[in-house]
N, C-alpha and C positions, 0 to 999 in steps of 0.2 A: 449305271449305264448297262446297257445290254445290249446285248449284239444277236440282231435274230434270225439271224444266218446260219446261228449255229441251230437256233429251232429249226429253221427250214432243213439245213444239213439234216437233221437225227430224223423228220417229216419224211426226206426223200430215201432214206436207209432203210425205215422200217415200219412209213405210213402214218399215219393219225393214233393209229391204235397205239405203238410205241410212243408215241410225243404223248397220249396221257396215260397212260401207263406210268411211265418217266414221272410224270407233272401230278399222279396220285402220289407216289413215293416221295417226292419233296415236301408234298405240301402236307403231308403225314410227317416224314421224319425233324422237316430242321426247324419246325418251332420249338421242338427240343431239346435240338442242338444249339441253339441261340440261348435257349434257358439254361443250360450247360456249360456254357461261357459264363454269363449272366455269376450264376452261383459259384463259377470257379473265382471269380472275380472277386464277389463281397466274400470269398473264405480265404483270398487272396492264395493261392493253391496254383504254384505257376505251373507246374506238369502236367495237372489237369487242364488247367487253361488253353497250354498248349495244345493239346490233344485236342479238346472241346472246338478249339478255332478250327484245328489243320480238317476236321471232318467237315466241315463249313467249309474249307476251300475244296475237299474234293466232291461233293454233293451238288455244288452250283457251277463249276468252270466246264462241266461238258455243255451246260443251258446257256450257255455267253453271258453271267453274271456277273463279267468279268470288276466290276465296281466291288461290286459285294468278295468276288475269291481275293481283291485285292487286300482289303482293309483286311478281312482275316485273316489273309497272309503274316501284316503286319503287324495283329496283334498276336498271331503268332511267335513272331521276330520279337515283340516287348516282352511277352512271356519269361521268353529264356533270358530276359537282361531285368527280371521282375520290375519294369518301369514300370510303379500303378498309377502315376498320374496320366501317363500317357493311355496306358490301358483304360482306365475309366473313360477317356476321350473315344479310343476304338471302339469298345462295346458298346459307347452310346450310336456310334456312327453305322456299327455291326448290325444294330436291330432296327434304325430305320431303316436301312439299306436293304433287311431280308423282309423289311415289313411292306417295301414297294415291289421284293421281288417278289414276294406268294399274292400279292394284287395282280403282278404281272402274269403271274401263271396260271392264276383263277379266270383271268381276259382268254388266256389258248387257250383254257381249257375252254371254256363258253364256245371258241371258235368250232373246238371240231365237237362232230356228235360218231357214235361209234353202233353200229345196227348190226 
């Protein structure tokens, strides 16, 4: 889910050029940070994990990803109680969730053009 309000918010603060500005540096950093999780997970590594998740919620909750900052939140929250079944469950949910949200971003971006 996304709420694209908060796109338009960040559009009317500081124009197009900000919104892909913004929308380069996501779609640059958090396939990374997804594989981060991803690897903390199979090394079962909960501090990393944590960490890996919490930069996954602050990367995406300014774009109203709020689907996507939720679950990482959560597999935040299993980290620190090392549940790995449940975690195996969030990471799968983690990457499709970032994997509609970099579709979604690559759609703005398409929208705006920058001259």
């Amino acid at each position: 889910m996304i709420d694209e309000s908060q796109v338009m918010r960040l559009e009317e603060i500081g124009g197009p050029a900000l919104v892909v500005s913004l929308i380069d540096i996501v779609q640059q950093e958090l396939p990374a940070r997804i594989a981060g999780v991803r690897a903390a997970l199979l090394g079962q590594d909960r501090e990393r994990l944590g960490s890996a998740a919490h930069s996954v919620v602050s990367s995406t909750g300014h774009f109203g990803a709020f689907g996507l900052s939720d679950v990482a939140r959560e597999t935040e929250l299993a980290a620190a109680q090392s549940d790995w079944p449940r975690l195996a469950e969030s990471v799968g949910r983690l990457e499709g969730l970032a994997e509609d949200f970099l579709s979604y971003l690559a759609r703005e971006r398409a929208r705006r053009s920058i001259d």
